[in-house]
C-alpha positions in Angstrom: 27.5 3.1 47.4 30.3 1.1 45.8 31.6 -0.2 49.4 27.7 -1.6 49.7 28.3 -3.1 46.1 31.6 -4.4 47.0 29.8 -5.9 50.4 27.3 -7.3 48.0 29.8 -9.3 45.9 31.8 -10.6 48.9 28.6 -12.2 49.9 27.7 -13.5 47.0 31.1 -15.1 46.6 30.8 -16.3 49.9 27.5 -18.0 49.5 28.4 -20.2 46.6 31.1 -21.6 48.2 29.3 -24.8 48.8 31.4 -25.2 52.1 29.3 -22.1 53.5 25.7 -22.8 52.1 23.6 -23.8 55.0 21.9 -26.6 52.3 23.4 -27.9 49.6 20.2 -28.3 47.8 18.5 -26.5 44.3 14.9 -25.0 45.1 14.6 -24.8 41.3 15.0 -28.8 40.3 13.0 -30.8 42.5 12.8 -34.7 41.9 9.5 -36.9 42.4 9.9 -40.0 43.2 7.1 -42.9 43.8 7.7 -46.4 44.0 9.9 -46.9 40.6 9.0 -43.6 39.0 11.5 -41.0 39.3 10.9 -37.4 37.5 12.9 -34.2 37.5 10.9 -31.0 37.4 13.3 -28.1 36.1 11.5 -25.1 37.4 13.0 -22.2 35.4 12.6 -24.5 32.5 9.2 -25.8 32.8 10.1 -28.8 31.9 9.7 -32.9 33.4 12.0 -35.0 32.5 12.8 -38.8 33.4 15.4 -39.1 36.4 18.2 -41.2 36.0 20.3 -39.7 38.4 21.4 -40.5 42.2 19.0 -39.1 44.8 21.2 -38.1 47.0 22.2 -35.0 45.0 21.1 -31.1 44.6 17.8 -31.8 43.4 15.2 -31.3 46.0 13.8 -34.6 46.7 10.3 -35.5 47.3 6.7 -37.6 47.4 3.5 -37.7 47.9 0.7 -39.8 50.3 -2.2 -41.1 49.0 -5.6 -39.9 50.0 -6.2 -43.1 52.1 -3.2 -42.8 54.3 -4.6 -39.9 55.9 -7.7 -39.0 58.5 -9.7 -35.9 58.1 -11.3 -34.0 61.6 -12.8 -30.5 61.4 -15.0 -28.3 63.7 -16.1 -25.1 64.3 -14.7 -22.7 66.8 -15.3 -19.4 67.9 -12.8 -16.6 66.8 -12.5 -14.8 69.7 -11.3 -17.9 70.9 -8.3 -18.5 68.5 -6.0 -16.0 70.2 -6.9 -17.0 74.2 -5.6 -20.6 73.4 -1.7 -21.9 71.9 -3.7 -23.3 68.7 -1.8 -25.8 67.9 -1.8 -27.7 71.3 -5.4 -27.1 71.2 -5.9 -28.4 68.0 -4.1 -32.0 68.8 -5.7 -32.1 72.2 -9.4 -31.9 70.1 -8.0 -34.1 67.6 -7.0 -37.0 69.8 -10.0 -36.7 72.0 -13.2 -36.3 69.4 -11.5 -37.8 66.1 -11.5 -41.3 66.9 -8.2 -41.9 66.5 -5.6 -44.5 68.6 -4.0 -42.3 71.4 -1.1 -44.7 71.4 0.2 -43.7 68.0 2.0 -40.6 67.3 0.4 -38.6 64.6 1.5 -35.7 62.2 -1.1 -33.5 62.2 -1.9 -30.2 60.0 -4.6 -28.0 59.8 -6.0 -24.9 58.1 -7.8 -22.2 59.7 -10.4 -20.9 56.9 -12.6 -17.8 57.6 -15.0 -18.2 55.1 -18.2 -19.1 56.9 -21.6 -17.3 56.4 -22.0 -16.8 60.8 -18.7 -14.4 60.9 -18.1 -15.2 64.3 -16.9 -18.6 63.8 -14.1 -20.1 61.9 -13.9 -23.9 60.8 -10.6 -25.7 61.1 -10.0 -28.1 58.6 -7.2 -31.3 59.6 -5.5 -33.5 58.1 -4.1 -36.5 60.3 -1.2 -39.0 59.3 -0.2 -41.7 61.6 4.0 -41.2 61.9 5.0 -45.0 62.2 2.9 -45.1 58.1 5.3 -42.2 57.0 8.1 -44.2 58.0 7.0 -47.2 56.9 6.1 -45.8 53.5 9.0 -44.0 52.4 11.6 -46.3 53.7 12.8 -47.1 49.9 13.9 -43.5 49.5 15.7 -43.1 53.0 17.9 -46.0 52.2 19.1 -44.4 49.7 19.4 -40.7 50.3 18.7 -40.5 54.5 16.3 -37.7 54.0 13.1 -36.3 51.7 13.0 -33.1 51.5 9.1 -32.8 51.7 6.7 -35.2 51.7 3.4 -33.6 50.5 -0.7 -34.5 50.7 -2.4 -33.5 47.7 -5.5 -31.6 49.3 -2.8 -29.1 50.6 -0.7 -29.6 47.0 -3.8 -27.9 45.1 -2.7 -24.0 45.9 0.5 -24.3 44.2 -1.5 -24.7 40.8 -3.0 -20.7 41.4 1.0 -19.9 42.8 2.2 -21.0 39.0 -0.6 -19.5 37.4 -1.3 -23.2 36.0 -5.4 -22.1 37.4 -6.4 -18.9 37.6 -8.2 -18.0 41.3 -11.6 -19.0 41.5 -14.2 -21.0 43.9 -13.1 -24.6 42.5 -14.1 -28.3 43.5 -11.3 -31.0 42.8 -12.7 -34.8 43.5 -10.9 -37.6 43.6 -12.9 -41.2 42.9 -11.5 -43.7 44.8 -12.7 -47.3 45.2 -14.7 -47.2 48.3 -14.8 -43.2 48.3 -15.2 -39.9 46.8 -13.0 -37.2 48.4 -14.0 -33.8 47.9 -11.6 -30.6 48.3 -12.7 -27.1 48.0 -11.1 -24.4 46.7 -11.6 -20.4 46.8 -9.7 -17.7 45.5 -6.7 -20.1 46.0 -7.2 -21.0 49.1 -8.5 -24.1 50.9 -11.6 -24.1 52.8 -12.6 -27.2 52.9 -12.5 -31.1 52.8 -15.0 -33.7 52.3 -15.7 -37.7 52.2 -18.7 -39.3 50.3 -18.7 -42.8 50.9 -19.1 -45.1 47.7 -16.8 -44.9 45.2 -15.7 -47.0 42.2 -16.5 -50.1 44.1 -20.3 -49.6 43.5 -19.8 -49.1 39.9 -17.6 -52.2 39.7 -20.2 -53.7 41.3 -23.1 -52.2 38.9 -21.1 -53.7 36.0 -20.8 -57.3 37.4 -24.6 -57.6 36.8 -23.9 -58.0 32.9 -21.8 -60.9 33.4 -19.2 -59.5 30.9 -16.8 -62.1 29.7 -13.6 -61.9 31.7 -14.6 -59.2 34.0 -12.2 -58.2 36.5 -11.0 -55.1 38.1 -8.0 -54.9 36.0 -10.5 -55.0 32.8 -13.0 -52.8 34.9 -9.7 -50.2 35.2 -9.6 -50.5 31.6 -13.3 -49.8 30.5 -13.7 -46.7 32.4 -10.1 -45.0 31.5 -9.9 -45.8 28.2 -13.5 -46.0 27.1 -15.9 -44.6 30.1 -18.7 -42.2 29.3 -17.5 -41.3 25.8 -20.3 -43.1 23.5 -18.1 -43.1 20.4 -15.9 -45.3 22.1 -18.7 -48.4 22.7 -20.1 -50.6 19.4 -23.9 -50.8 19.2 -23.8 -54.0 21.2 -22.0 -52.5 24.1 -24.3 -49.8 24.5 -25.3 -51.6 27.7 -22.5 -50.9 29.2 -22.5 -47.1 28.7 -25.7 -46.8 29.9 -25.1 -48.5 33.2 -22.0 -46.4 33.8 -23.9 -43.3 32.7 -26.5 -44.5 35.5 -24.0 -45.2 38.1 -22.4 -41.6 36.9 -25.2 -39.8 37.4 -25.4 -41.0 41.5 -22.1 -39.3 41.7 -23.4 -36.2 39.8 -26.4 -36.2 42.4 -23.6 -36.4 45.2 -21.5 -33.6 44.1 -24.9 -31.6 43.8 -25.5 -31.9 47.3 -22.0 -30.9 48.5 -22.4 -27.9 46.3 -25.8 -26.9 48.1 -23.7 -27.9 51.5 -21.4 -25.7 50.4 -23.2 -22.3 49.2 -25.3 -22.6 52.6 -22.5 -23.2 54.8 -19.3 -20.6 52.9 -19.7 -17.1 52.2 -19.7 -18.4 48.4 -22.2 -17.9 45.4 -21.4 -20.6 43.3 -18.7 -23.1 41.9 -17.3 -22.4 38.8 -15.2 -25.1 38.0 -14.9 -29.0 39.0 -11.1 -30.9 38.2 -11.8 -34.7 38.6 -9.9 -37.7 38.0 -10.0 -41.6 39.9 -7.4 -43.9 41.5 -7.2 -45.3 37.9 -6.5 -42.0 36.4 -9.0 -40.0 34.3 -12.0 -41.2 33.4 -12.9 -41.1 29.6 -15.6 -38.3 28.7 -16.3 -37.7 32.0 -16.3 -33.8 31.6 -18.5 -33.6 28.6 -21.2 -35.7 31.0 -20.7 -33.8 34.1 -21.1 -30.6 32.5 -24.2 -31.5 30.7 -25.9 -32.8 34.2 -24.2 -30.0 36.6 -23.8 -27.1 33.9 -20.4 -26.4 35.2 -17.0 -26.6 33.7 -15.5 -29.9 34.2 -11.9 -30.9 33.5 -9.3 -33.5 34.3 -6.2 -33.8 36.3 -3.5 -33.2 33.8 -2.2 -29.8 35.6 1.2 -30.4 34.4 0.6 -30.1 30.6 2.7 -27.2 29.8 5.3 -28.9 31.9 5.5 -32.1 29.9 7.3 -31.9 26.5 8.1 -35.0 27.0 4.5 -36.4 27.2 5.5 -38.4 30.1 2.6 -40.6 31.8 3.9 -39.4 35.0 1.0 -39.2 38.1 -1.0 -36.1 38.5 0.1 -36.5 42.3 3.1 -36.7 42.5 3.6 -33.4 40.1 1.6 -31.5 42.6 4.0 -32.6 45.2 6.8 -31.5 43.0 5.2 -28.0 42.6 4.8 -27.4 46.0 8.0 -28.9 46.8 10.0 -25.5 45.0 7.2 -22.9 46.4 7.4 -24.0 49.8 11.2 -24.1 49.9 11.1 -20.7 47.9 8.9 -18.8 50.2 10.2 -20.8 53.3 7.2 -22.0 53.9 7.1 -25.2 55.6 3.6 -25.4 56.9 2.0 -28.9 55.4 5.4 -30.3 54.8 4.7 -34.1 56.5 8.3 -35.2 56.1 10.0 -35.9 59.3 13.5 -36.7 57.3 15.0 -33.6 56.3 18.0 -32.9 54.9 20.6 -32.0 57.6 22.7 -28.7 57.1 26.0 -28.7 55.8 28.9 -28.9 58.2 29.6 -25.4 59.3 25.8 -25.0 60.5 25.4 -28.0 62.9 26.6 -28.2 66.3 30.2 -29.6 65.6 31.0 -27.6 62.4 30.2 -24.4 64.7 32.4 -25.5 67.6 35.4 -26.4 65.2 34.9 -23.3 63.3 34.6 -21.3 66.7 37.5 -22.8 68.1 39.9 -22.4 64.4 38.8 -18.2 64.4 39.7 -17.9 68.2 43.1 -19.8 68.0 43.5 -17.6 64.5 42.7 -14.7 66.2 45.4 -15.2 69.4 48.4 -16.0 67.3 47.6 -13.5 64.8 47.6 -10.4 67.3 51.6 -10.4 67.8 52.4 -10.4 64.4 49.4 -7.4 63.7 51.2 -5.2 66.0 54.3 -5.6 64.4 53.7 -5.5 60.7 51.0 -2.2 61.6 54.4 -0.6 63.2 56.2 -1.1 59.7 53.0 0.1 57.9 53.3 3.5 59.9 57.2 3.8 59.6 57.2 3.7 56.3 54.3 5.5 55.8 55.6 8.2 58.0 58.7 8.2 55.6 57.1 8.7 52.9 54.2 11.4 54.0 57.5 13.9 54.7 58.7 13.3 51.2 55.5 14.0 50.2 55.2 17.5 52.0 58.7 18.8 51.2 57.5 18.3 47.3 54.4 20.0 47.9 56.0 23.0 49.3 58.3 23.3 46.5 55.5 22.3 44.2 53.6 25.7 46.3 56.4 28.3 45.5 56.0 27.7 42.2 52.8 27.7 41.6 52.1 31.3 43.8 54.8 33.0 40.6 52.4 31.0 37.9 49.1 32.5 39.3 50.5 35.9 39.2 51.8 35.7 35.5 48.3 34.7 35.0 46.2 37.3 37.0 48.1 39.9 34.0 47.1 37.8 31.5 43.8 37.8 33.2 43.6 41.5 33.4 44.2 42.1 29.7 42.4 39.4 28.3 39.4 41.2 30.2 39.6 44.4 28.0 39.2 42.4 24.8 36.8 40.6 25.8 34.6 44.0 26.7 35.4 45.3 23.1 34.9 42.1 21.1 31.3 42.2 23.3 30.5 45.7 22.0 31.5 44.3 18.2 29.0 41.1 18.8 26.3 43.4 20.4 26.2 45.4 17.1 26.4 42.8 14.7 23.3 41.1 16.5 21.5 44.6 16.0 22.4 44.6 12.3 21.4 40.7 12.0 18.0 41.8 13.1 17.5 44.4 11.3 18.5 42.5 7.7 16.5 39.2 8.6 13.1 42.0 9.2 13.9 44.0 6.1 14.0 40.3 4.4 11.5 38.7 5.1 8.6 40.5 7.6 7.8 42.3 4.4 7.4 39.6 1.2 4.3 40.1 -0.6 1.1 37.4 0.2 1.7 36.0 -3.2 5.2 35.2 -2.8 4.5 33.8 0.4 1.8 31.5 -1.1 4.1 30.9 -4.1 6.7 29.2 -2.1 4.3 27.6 0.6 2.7 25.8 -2.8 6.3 25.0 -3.9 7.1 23.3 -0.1 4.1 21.4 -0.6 4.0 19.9 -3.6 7.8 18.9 -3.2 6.5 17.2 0.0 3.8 15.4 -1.6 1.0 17.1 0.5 -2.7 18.3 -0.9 -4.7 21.0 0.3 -8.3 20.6 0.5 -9.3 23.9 1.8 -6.9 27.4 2.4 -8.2 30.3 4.6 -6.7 33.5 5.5 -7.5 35.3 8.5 -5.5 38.2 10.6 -2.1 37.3 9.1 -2.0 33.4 9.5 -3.1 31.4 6.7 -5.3 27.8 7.5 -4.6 25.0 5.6 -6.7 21.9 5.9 -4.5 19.3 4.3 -3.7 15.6 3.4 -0.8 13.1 2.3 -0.5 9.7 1.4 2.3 8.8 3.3 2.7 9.2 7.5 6.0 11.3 7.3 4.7 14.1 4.4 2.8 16.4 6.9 5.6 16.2 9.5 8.7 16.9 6.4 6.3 20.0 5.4 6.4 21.7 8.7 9.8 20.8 8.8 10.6 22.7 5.4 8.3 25.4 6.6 10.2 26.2 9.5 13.6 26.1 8.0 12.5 28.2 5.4 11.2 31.3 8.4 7.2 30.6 8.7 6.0 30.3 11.8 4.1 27.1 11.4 1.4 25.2 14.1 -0.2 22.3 13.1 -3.1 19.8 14.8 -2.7 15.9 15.3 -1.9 14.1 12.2 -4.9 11.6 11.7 -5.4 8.8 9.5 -8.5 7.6 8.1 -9.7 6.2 5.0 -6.6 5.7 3.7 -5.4 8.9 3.7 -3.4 11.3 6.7 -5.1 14.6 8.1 -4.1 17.8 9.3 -4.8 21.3 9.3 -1.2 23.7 9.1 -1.2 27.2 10.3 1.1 29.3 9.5 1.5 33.2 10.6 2.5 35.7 7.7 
């Protein structure tokens, strides 16, 4: 045991020596970074702060694509087929042949595998497609600087993290993001993904709605402004504005129709009763009582997109995004879980674990390990020589230590012998004593008369503070039902009882209407 302990240490000394870590990098402080915004999420903490700090440091480093940089592809496929076929190779072979997309480009491609469909015998494999040369292209700002991200994520994959931190509690969830020429749906069951949709027409045909009033000024940067900070919330809009709200609430409820249908779609196609809960936001950000509409169209909860409120203490406008990126950033490096990382620029190791590192530190133990042999051998020979030395000191002391010890243990054996006797007479002495003891303590006390019993179980009591409501006698054990004011009375009773010789039982101590309860039995 303490060898595995001190193995235990060594390794842990030996790991934070940053010269030995395979990554020099902090799974529990991840940085988010998009265009000029910069945030530090401190795990342990729970906390976002503003980052002012260099990227290329400990923090993991990483961002997010937007919904449009990305093509989605899924199909249905047998599941006896899934193990006759290398998955992944059939997977991009589908992909590049049925998903319309331009076989000259090289693509990242991930996919989910959900088994969730009413007919068991198929699964439906959901995919998520990202032309490379755009992820290059994209994050270029942040490999200047640091030459790596450590994960670059997509937000329909970013969505289980929320369930992993507890932020959601598992349940059959829609989240819906309104961009302008699109909705994109993503489903969500007991924290898993199962499924991704497109509904053409976005905020463009409610920009497009509004332009009908011929508001003064109206642009999309005012459009942005009317639907975020004012939207469906009618305490927001003057009598004379009321126009507006009712063509948004118009336009509004098209998209409430939509999200009907997909949930229809998706109780007939997913072994699923209902939704419980719908997360939306926009391109924009939230939308402005939004939730209190939906739910009164869809009767279902509705909420927004601001996951990372017990996060920020700060009250930092920081995208809703580019958190979830940062949240799945530390569970994917904590579990090792890689799977729907998108990032082709990853940190490199630290010197010892790439090819170089391990050929110099190869070659520096084997030339260590030649020209320290020779000078083993000869120090181990002094070792033994002067641990032979010192072993025959050690015997020739023993021996005399031996002699003199034999002519103790036979002084003590007659001491032994006599100190036996004693003992067998002082055992005789005890015997009686015990005898007499027994007879005294009966002569004492098995014969007091009942009313000096009763005499001093009243005295115990009422220096206790405890009431009797009713006393029996029955067969030599008197019943007392009684009752205290104070928790501790009952229990100090029985106490004084016992010290004083009664055999005393009593039943659970209960309290109720203000008083505690308890019936004491105690044998004569």
């Amino acid at each position: 045991m303490k060898k595995e302990i001190k193995t235990n240490k060594f390794k842990k000394i030996f790991n934070n020596i940053n010269l030995f870590k395979k990554y020099n990098y902090n799974i529990n402080e991840v940085v988010g970074v998009k265009d000029n915004e910069k945030y530090i999420l401190y795990v342990d903490k729970k906390l976002i702060r503003i980052y002012r700090g260099p990227l290329k440091s400990a923090p993991l480093i990483c961002s997010s694509l937007l919904l449009e940089d990305a093509i989605f592809y899924n199909f249905e496929i047998e599941k006896n087929v899934i193990n006759k076929v290398d998955i992944s190779s059939f997977i991009e072979t589908k992909v590049y042949e049925e998903a319309g997309i331009d076989e000259t480009e090289e693509y990242e491609i991930k996919y989910k595998i959900v088994d969730k469909l009413k007919d068991d015998k198929y699964v439906i494999i959901e995919t998520v497609i990202v032309p490379i040369s755009k992820i290059n292209q994209k994050f270029e700002y942040i490999l200047k600087e640091t030459g790596y991200i450590d994960y670059i994520s997509f937000p329909a994959f970013s969505y289980k993290a929320l369930y992993e931190e507890q932020i959601l509690k598992k349940a059959n969830d829609i989240f819906v993001v309104i961009l302008f020429d699109k909705i994109f749906l993503t489903y969500y069951s007991d924290g898993d993904l199962i499924g991704m949709t497109t509904v053409s027409g976005g905020l463009d045909k409610i920009y497009e709605s509004l332009a009908e009033l011929k508001i003064k000024g109206y642009d999309e940067e005012l459009f942005k402004k009317l639907i975020t900070k004012k939207g469906l919330s009618i305490g927001k809009y003057s009598s004379n504005e009321l126009i507006v709200l009712e063509k948004l609430k118009k336009s509004f409820s098209k998209i409430a129709s939509y999200l009907t249908q997909e949930i229809n779609k998706i109780k007939d196609k997913y072994n699923i009763i209902d939704i419980d809960r719908i997360f939306i936001t926009s391109e924009y950000g939230d939308i402005e009582g939004i939730g209190e509409y939906l739910e009164s169209v869809l009767d279902i909860q509705v909420n927004n997109f601001e996951f990372y409120e017990k996060y920020n203490l700060d009250r930092l406008p920081i995208d809703p995004f580019l958190f979830l990126g940062m949240l799945e950033t530390h569970y994917a490096y904590k579990f090792d879980n890689q799977e729907y990382n998108f990032s082709q620029f990853l940190r490199k190791p630290t010197f010892f674990y790439r090819p170089s590192g391990i050929f110099l530190l190869t070659s520096i133990i084997v030339l260590l390990a030649l020209s320290a042999y020779p000078l083993y051998l000869f120090i181990n020979g002094k070792i033994f020589e002067n641990k032979n030395k010192f072993l025959n000191s050690e015997i020739s002391n023993l021996m005399k230590t031996n002699i003199k010890l034999n002519s103790d243990l036979k002084k003590l054996q007659k001491q032994a012998n006599s100190l036996d006797k004693r003992i067998n007479l002082i055992k005789q002495e005890i015997s009686y004593i015990q005898s007499f003891i027994k007879d005294v303590y009966k002569f004492k006390f098995s014969y007091l008369p009942k009313s000096q019993e009763l005499v001093d179980i009243t005295y115990l009591m009422n220096k206790n503070k405890v009431y009797a409501k009713i006393i029996k006698y029955n067969n030599g054990i008197y019943e007392i039902k009684v009752f205290s004011y104070k928790e501790t009375n009952i229990p100090n009773l029985v106490k004084d009882l016992t010290d004083n010789g009664f055999s005393v039982d009593f039943d659970k101590i209960e309290y109720k209407n203000g008083k505690y309860n308890s019936i004491i039995r105690i044998k004569e």
